[in-house]
N, C-alpha and C positions, 0 to 999 in steps of 0.2 A: 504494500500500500504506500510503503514509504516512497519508494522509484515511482509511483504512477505519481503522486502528488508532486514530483520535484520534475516529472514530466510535462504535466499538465500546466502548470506554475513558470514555466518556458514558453508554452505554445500563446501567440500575442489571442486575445481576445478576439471574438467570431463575430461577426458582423449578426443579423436578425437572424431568426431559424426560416427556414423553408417551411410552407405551409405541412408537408411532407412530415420534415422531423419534430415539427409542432405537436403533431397525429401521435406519431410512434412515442415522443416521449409522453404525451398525455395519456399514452394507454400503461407505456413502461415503467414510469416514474412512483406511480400510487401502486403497482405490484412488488416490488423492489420496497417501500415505505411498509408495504403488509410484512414481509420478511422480516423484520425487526423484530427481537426478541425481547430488548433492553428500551427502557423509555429514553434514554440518551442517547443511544443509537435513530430514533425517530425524532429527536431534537437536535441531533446532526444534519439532519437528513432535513428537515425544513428549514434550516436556517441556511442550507446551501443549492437548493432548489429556486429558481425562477416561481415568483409567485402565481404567475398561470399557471403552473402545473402543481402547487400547495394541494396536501390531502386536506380535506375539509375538516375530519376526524376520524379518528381512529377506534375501531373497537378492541377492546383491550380485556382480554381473557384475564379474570381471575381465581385463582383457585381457592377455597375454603380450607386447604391445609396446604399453607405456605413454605412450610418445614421440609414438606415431602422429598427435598434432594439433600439431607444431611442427616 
């Protein structure tokens, strides 16, 4: 992660999206934000997201026996 981010961090900024890549990340973006396991992980994730493509909210499984991985 560390090489992508000092790659990306290189590449000069992209002009507007294509109506195109507009599409695919508005489909991709909020599947990729469901993936998140950790709520800081989904607060990474909106705070470096384009806000057209912001998940609205999130539903957020909880379990009544919190303990159960120790």
């Amino acid at each position: 992660m560390r090489q992508a981010a000092i790659a990306l961090s290189a590449t000069p900024p992209l002009g507007p999206l294509s109506d195109e890549a507009a599409i695919v990340l508005g489909d991709l973006l909020p599947r990729i934000f469901a993936l998140y396991t950790m709520a800081q992980e989904r607060e990474v994730h909106t705070a470096n997201v384009p806000a057209a493509f912001a998940v609205a909210s999130a539903a957020v499984e909880e379990e009544d026996d919190d303990d159960g991985l120790f």
